[in-house]
Every structure is written in C-alpha cells, then in structure tokens.
Wavefront OBJ file of the C-alpha trace (Angstrom):
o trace
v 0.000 0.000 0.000
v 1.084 3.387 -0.941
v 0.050 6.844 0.324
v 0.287 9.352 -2.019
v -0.981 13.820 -0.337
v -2.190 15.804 -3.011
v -2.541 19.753 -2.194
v -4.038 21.742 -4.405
v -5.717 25.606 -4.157
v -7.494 27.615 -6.872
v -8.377 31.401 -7.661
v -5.379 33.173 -5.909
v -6.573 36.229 -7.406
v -3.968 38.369 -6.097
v -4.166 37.649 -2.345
v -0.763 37.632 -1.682
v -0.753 39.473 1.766
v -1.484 38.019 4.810
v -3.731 39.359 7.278
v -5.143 39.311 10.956
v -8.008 37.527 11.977
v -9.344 36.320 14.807
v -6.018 37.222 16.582
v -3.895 35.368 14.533
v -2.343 36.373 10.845
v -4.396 34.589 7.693
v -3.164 33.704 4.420
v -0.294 35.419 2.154
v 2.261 33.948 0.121
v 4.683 33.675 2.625
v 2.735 31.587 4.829
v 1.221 29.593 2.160
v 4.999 28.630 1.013
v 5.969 27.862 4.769
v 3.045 25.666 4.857
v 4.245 23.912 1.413
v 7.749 23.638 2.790
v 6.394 22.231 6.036
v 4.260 19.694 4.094
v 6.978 18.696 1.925
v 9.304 17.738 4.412
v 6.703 15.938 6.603
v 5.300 13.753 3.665
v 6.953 11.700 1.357
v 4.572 11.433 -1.746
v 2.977 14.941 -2.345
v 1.880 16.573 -5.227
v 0.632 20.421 -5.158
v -1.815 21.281 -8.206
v -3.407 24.513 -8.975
v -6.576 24.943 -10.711
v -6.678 28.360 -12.273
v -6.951 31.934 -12.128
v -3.666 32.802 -10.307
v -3.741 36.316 -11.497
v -6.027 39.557 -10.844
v -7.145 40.799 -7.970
v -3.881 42.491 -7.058
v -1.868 45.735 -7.879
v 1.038 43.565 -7.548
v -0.264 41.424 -10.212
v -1.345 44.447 -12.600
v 1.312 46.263 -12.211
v 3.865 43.946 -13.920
v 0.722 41.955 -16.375
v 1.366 38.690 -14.177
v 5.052 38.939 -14.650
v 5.703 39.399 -10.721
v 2.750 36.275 -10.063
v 4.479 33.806 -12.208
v 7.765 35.309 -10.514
v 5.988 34.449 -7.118
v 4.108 31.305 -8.202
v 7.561 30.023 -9.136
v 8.982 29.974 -5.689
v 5.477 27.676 -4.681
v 6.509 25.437 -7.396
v 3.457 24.007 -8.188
v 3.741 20.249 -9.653
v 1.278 21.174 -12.484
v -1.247 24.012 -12.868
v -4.074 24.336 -15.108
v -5.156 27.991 -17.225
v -8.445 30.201 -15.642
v -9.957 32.097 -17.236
v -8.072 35.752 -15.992
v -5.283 34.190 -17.318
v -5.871 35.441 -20.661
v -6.719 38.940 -19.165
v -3.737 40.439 -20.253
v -3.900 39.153 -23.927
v -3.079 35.810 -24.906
v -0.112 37.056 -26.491
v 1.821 37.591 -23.129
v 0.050 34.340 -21.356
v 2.012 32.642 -23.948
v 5.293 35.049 -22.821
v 4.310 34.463 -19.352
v 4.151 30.895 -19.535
v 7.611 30.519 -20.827
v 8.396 32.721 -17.592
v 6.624 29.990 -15.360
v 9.574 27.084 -14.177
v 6.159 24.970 -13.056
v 4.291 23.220 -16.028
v 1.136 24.954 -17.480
v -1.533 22.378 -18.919
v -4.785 22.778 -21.003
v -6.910 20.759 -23.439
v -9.003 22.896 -24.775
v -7.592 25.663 -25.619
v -6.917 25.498 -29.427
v -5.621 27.187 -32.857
v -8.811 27.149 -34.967
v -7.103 26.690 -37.738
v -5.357 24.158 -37.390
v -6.857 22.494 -34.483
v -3.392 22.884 -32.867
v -3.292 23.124 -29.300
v -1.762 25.788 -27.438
v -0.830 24.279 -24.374
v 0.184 20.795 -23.200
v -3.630 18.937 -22.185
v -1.923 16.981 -19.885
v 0.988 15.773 -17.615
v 1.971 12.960 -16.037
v 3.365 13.535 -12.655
v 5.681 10.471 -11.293
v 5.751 10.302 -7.212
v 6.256 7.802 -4.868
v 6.375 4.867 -8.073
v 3.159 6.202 -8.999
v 1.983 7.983 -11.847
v -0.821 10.553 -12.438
v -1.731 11.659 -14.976
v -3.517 15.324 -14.856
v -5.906 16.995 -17.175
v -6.441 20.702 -18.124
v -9.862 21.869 -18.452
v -10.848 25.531 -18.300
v -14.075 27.650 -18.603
v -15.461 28.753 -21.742
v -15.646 32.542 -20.428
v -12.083 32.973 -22.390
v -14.083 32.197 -25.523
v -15.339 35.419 -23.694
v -11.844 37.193 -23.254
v -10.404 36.005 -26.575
v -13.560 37.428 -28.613
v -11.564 39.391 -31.264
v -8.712 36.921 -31.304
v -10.451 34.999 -34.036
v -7.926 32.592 -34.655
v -8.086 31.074 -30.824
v -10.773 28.786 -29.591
v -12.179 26.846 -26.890
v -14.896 23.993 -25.989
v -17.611 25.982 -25.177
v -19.924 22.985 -23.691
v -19.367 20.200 -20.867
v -20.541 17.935 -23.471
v -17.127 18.921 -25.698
v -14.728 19.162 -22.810
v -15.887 15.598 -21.350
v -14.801 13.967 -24.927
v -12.058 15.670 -25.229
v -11.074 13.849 -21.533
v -12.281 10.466 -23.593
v -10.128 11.654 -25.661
v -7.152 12.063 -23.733
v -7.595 8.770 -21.646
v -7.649 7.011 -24.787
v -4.377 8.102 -25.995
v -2.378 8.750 -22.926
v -3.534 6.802 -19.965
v -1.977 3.510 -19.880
v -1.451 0.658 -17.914
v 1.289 2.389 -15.839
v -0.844 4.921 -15.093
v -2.233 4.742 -11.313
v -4.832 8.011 -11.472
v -6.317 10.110 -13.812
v -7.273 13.718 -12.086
v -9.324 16.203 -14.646
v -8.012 19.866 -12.972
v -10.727 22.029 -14.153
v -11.473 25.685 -14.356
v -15.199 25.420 -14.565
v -17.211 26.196 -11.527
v -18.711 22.874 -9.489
v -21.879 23.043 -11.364
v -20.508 22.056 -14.247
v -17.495 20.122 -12.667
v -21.113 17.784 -11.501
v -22.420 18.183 -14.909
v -19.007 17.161 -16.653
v -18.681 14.217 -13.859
v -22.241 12.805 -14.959
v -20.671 12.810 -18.779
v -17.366 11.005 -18.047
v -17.653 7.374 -19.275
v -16.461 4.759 -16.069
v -14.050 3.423 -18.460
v -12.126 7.092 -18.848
v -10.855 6.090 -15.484
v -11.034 9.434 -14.066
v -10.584 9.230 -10.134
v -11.065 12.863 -9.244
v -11.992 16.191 -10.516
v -10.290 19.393 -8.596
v -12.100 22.255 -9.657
v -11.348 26.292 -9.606
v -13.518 29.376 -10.907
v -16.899 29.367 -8.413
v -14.934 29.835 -5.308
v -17.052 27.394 -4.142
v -15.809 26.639 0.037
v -16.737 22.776 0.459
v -17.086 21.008 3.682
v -16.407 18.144 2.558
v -16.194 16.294 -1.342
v -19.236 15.454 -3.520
v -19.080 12.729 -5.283
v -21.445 12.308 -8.780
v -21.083 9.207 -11.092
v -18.297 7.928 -8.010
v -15.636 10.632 -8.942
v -15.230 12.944 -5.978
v -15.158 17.027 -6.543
v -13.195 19.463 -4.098
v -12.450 23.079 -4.816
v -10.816 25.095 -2.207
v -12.466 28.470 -1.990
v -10.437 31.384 -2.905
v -7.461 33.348 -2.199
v -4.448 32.108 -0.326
v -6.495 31.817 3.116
v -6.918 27.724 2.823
v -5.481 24.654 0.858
v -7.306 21.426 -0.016
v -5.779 18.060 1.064
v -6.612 14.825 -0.733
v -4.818 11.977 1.387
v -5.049 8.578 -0.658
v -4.068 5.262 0.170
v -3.308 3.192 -3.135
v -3.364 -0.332 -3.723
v -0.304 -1.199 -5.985
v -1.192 -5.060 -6.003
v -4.892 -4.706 -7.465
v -4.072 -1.035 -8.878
v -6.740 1.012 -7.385
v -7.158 3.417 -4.970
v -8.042 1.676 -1.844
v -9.209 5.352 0.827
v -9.331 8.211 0.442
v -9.830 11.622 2.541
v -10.356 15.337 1.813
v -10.448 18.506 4.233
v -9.314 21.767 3.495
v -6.331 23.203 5.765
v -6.592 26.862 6.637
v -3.155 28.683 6.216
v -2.196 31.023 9.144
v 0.789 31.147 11.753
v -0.062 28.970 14.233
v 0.512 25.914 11.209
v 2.983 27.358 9.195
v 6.194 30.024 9.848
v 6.616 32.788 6.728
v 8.931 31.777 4.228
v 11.544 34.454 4.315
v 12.705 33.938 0.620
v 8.952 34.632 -0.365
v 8.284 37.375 2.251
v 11.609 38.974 0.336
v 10.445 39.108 -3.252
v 6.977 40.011 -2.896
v 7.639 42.729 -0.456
v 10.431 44.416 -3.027
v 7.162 43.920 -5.376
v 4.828 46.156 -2.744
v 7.380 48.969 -1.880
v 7.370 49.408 -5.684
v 3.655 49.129 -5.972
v 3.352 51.229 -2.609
v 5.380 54.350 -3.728
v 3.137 54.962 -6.637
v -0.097 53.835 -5.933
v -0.660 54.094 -1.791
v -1.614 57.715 -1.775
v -5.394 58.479 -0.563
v -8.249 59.180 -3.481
v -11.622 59.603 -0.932
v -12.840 58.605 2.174
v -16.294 57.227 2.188
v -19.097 57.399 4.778
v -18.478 53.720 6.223
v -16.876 50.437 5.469
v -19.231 49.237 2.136
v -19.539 45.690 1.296
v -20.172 43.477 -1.477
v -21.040 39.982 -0.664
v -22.073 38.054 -3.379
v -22.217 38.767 -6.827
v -25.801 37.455 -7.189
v -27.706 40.310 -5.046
v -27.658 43.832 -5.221
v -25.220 45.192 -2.892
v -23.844 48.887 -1.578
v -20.471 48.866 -3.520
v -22.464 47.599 -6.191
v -25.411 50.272 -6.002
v -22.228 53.296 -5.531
v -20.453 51.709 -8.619
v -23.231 51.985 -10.760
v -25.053 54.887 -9.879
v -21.177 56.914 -10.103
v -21.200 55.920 -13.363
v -25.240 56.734 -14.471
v -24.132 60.290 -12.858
v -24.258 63.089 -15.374
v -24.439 60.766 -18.020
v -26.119 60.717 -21.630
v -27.740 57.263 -20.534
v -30.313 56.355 -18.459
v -29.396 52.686 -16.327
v -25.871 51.660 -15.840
v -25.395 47.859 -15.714
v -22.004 47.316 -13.642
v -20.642 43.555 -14.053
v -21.262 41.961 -10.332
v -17.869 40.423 -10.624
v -16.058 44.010 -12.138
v -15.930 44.529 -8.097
v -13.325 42.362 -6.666
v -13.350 42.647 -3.102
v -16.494 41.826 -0.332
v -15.574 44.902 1.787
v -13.858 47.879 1.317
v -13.380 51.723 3.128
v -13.836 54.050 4.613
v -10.340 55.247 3.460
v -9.849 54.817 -0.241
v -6.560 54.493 -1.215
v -5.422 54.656 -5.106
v -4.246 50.974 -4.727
v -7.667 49.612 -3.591
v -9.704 51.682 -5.720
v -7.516 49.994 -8.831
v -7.755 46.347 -6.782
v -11.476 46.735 -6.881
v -12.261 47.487 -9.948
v -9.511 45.845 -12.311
v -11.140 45.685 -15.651
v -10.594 49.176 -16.645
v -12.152 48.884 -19.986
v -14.717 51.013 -22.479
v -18.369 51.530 -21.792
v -20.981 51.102 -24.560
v -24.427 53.084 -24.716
v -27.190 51.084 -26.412
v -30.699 51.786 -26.781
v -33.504 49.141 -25.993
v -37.096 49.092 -25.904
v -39.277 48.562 -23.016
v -40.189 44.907 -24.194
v -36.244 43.744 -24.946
v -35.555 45.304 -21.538
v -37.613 43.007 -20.232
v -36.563 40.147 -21.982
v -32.665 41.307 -20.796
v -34.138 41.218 -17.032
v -35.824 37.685 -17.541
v -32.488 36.003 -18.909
v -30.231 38.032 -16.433
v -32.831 36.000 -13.439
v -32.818 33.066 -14.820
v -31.849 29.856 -12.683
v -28.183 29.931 -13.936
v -27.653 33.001 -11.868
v -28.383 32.057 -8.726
v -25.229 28.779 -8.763
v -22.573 31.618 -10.280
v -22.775 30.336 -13.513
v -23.490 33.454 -15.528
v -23.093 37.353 -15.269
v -24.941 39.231 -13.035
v -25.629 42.842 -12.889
v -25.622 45.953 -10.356
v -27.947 48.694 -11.454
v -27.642 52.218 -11.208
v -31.133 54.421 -9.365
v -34.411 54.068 -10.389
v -34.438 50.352 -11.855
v -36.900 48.454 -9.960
v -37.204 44.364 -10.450
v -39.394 42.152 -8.602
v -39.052 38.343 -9.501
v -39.959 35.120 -8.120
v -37.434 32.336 -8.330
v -39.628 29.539 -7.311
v -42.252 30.808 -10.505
v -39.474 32.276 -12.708
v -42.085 35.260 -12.698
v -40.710 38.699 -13.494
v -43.534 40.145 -11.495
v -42.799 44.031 -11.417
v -40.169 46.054 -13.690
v -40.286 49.682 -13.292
v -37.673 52.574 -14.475
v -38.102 55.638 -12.239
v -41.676 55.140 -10.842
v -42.989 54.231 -14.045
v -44.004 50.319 -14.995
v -42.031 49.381 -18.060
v -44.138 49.209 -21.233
v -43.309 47.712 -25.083
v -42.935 51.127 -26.482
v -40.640 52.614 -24.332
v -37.071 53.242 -25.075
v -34.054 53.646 -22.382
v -30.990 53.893 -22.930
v -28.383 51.582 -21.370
v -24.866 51.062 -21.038
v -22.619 48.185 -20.357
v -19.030 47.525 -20.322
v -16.845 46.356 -22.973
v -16.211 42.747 -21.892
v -20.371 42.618 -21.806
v -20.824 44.453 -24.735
v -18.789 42.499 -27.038
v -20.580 39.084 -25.375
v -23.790 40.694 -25.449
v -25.834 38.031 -27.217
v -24.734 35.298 -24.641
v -25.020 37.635 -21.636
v -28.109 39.612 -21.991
v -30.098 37.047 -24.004
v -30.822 39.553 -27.000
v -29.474 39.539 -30.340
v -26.770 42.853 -30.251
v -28.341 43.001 -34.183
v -31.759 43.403 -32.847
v -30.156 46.090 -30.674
v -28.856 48.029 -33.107
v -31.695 48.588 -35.193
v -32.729 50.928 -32.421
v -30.004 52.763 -32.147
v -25.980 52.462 -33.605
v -24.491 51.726 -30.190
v -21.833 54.121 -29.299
v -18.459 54.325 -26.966
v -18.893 56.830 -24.579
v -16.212 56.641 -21.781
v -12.441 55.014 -22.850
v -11.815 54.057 -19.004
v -14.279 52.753 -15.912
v -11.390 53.849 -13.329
v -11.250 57.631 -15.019
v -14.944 57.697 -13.722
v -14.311 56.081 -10.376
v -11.550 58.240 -9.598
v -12.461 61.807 -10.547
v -16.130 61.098 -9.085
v -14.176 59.975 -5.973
v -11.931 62.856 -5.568
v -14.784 64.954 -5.583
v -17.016 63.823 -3.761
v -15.993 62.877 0.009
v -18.407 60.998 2.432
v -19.854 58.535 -0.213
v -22.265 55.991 1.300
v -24.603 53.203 -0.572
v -27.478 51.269 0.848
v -29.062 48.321 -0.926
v -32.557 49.481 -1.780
v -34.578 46.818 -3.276
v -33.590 47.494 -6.489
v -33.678 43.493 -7.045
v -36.126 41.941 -4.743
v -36.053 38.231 -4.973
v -39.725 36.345 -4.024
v -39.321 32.552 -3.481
l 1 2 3 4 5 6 7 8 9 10 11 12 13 14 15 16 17 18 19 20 21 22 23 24 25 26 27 28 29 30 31 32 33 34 35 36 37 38 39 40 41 42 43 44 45 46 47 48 49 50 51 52 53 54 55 56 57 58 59 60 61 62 63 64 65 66 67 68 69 70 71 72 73 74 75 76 77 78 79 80 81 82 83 84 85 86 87 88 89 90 91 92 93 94 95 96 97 98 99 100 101 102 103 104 105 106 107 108 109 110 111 112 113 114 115 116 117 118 119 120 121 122 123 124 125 126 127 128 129 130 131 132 133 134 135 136 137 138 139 140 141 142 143 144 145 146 147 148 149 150 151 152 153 154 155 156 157 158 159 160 161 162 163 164 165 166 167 168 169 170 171 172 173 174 175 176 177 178 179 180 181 182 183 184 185 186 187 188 189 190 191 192 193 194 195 196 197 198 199 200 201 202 203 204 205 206 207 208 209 210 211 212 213 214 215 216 217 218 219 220 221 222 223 224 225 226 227 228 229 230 231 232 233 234 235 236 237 238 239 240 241 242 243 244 245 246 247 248 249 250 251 252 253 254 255 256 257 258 259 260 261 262 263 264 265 266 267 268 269 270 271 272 273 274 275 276 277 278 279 280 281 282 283 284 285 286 287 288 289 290 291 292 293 294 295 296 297 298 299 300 301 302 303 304 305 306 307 308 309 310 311 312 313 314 315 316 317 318 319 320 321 322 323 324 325 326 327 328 329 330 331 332 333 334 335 336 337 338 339 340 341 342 343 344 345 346 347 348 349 350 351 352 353 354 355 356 357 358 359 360 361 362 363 364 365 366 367 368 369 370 371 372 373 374 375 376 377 378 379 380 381 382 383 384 385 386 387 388 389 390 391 392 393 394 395 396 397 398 399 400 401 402 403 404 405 406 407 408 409 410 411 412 413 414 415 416 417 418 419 420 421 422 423 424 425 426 427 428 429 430 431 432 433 434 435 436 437 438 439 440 441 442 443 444 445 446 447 448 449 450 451 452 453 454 455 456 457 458 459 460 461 462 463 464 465 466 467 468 469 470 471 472 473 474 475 476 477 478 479 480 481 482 483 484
C-alpha cells in the first residue's frame, strides 16, 4: 500500500498578503509557502496542483501583467497548474510570454488554434511520485471564448458535453497501464465540474476532478457518477488536502480523505525567501499607488455577486451620474473585493475594480428590456454560472425564483411598457458578449439605435467622481427583490 498527499488551491486572485483575523495572521504567500515547505518535508509522496486563475485581484499582479505572479508562483513550485480564465486577461499574447516565464508546467486541453486544431498548451501531464503515476488533465471555462472574442484565430470547448470527450479523448491516448490516477483539474465552476462528472464514461478512469472558478468553500467532497469534486475556496487563506491510500497489487485506490487546511501562523512560519520578493514587489507598488483618493461614509460591502449590494449600487449609480444614458449595468464580478473603506486608497480603488475597460451606450425598448431582465434571473444566476448585474437608481425588479415570474419592472416610478425606449450602457467585456449575456441579439439592438463608446476608461470615472465627492455611502434598496 502506498500513500500518495495531493494539495491543491485555486483562484489566488492576487491575495498575496497576509492578514489578521481572529487574533492570529491569515493567508499570504509567505505563509502559504511555509506551509508547502512544512508539508513537503513531513510527507513523502505529495503533489501540489493549482486549478486556475492565479492572477487579478492584485496591484502587484497588474502592475507587472502577471510577470511578478508567475515570478511568485515560481517559488510555490506548483507540480502542475491548469489555465483560468483571468489568465488570458492580459492578452493571450503575453500568457504565452508568461508561460515561458513559469519554471512549473502549465496544462490545457481545450484551448486550441482554430485553424489548425493545434493546441496551445500541453492537455496533460503525467506527474511520477512515490512509483506512482498521475496523470492530470487541463480543463478551463469557456468565459475565455469570452476574453479572446476578437482573437479569431483562438478557440475553446464551449460545452461540458465537448470538454468531457475531449477527456475520452485524452484517456484514450495517454492513460496507460502504468498509469495509477487520472485527475481532470478544471477551471469550470462545481456546477458544471457535476455536470461534466455525470458525462465522463467509467471506463475514462477518471478518479477525481479538482475544480477552480466558483470559489465554491466545500465542507467536505461530492461525489457524482463515483468521482469525488473538491475546490478550495479562494485566495491564499486555505489549501485542499486529498490523502489517498493506493493499492499497488490490485491497482486502485483503496481510501481516500479530503479537508481543506486553513493557512495562518499557528501551522505554518513565513517563508523568508517569499516574504523577500513580494515585499520588493509592494514597496514598488506602494510608492506609486498608496496615496489616498476619498474617504467614504463607512466600510461598504459586497457579498455576493448574485444580489444587489452597496459597492455595487455606488459603482453603478457613479457611473449613471451626469451621463447621456439612463441605467448603468455594472458587471457583479467588475468589483473584486467583499468589503472595502472608509479610506480609499489609489491601490484599492484599482484592486477593486480591475477591468478598466470602455463603456458602450445602447438603446432598448421597453419589451427587450424586459426580456434582458428575464435572462439576467434566470436559474443559472443564482449557482454563479453566468453574469450578473448591479444597477444604477431608479431600476426596480421584482421576480420570483420559485415561478421564474418577473412580477414588477419599473424605471423611475414608471411600470415598463413595449414602447418605451431607455438607454443603457454596459461595459466592454459585456458588450462584445452581449448576445450570450443579456439574451438579445446585439443586431436586434442596433436597429434601435448604432451603439456608441462613450467613456475610454471605468477607473477615469471612479476616480475623478471619488476625488470629488468625500463621504460617499450606498445602501441596498430593493432594487432586485427576490420572491421565493
């Protein structure tokens, strides 16, 4: 019998600092590689997998593109790590550069040249520990279809249905009869990690999927069509532990056991080699971008991206203020962190909202407004599986999740009729996915009205409207009220 640890984390966004909690410190890179080092020293098979979306969230990350997390990620080195979707966010282009950057190996299988079906990453790798071999699988999200849009020449499996053949496909080819486990490390969310464990055939020999993108926190592993799912949250606060006794005689795995770990001082001293390189990172970041923009009323949260919330209410009415249009739809997830003030410091106002992109006006009528509110409720949204929108004052939706009844839609008072027209605006990264997102054809939109640009930069808005205006405060309002 052979025990083989696998560790594994997901959607490090950034969170590379630690910080105090319950009297004790939480999280960072430093104590996340102490508690690696630790780990590696105490066990004598590991393996440490990470599934996705290592960049964002961060000035520290934004600053260099991802230069300075690859830089970092290095010093965790990672036995494998699959792509996430904010991967791509700085252009495909330099995730290619930055990959040749990483000394850790990068995998992906479906993530494609369209024209030549060529793939752009390895789709697997087979990781040797202990006598044993695994052999791990890349699968990410189709939301960098989403990011790639004008990069015709890249594609992706846009469907569960795709990405669970091209797993067949994989097995077929490359798992063999020296192989001891197959683990698919996906970038999907858990509701369609359950969907894509329902697809996979028995005989694909897939043992267990570790997932990324929801920041789903799981007490414990679900297992659908008997392959186990964990996912590990978010940030650099915890790390998942698969323990796994395997059967070398009958080649199987005989136990197994998950829990997730959380990472703070009290199991795990600061590495000082980390602690080194990403502080010469934050003095840099520090002298140019920790000087103070606004101080707002109170501390102003943002707890889920499926409600309406204050930061989310302040973001969107700032940017309906003094407009030419008449409702502001402000991406849920554009807002990065759950709480933030009352001081306002450059740094957080760019950590918060790191997609500094166009804005688009468009013009709708009253009955395709509706039909944008109906698809923007519909069950998808309430698992984190789609967009989700904060909307600016005056917008008034009533719907019933247990009826999928939009039961009241008002815009300033006023119920919303066929005939009328508003004028909305979304951001570029919605704009240019706007069929998929809003549930309308953009076509059908533009008959209305030619759609125009009309700011170059989200964080021009959020800073000048916070520089001027001190003691900002947001409640939520009922905007969205949800009936069940």
């Amino acid at each position: 019998m052979k025990h083989l640890t696998i560790l594994h984390n997901n959607d490090m966004h950034g969170d590379f600092l630690p910080e105090e909690k319950d009297g004790k410190m939480v999280g960072g890179l430093p104590l996340l590689s102490g508690y690696l080092t630790k780990a590696r020293a105490e066990k004598e098979n590991l393996v440490y997998a990470i599934a996705g979306d290592m960049f964002r969230g961060s000035i520290i990350d934004s600053e260099y593109m991802g230069l300075s997390t690859i830089s970092l990620v290095n010093l965790l080195n990672p036995d494998v790590a699959t792509i996430g979707n904010h991967e791509v966010d700085y252009g495909l282009a330099h995730l290619l550069f930055l990959d040749k950057c990483a000394t850790f190996p990068l995998i992906c299988a479906n993530l494609f040249v369209t024209l030549n079906n060529q793939r752009l990453f390895d789709p697997y790798l087979n990781v040797e520990v202990g006598g044993m071999k695994i052999l791990f699988i890349g699968i990410l999200t189709d939301e960098v279809i989403a990011s790639t849009k004008q990069e015709k020449v890249i594609g992706s499996f846009v469907d569960v249905e795709q990405a669970a053949k091209e797993i067949g496909i994989i097995c077929d080819n490359y798992r063999t009869t020296s192989t001891d486990m197959t683990i698919v490390l996906s970038h999907i969310g858990l509701e369609l990690d359950r969907k894509l464990a329902e697809l996979l055939d028995p005989g694909f020999g897939v043992d267990f999927i570790i997932g990324g993108h929801s920041h789903t926190f799981m007490e414990e592993a679900e297992v659908v069509n008997g392959i186990p799912i964990v996912q590990a949250g978010t940030g650099t606060d915890i790390m998942g532990r698969l323990e796994i006794d395997y059967d070398e005689n009958e080649k199987k795995i005989a136990n197994w056991n998950w829990q997730c770990d959380e990472i703070n001082d009290q199991v795990a001293e600061p590495d000082p080699v980390m602690s080194d390189m990403l502080y010469r990172y934050k003095d840099q970041t520090d002298a140019k971008y920790k000087r103070v923009v606004t101080r707002w009323a109170r501390k102003l949260t943002h707890p889920s991206r499926e409600q309406e919330t204050e930061m989310g209410n302040l973001y969107a009415d700032l940017m309906q203020d003094e407009s030419s249009f008449d409702i502001m739809l402000f991406g849920s997830g554009s807002i990065r962190k759950k709480e933030l003030g009352p001081i306002i410091e450059y740094q957080d106002m760019l950590e918060n909202t790191p997609f500094d992109d166009v804005c688009w006006m468009l013009e709708v009528t009253g009955e395709q407004w509706r039909r944008i509110i109906k698809h923007l409720m519909r069950d998808e949204a309430w698992v984190g599986e789609t967009e989700f929108y904060q909307f600016s004052k005056g917008v008034r939706i009533k719907y019933n999740k247990t009826t999928r009844e939009l039961l009241e839609l008002k815009f300033n008072g006023e119920d919303v009729t066929d005939d009328m027209r508003l004028k909305i605006c979304v951001q570029n990264y919605h704009y240019k996915n706007f069929d998929e997102f809003f549930g309308v054809p953009l076509k059908e939109v533009e008959i209305n009205r030619k759609p125009r640009v009309v700011a170059v930069s989200v964080n021009n808005i959020v800073e000048e409207y916070f520089s001027t205006h001190q003691g900002l405060d947001a409640h939520v309002e009922g905007r969205i009220e949800l009936v069940e």
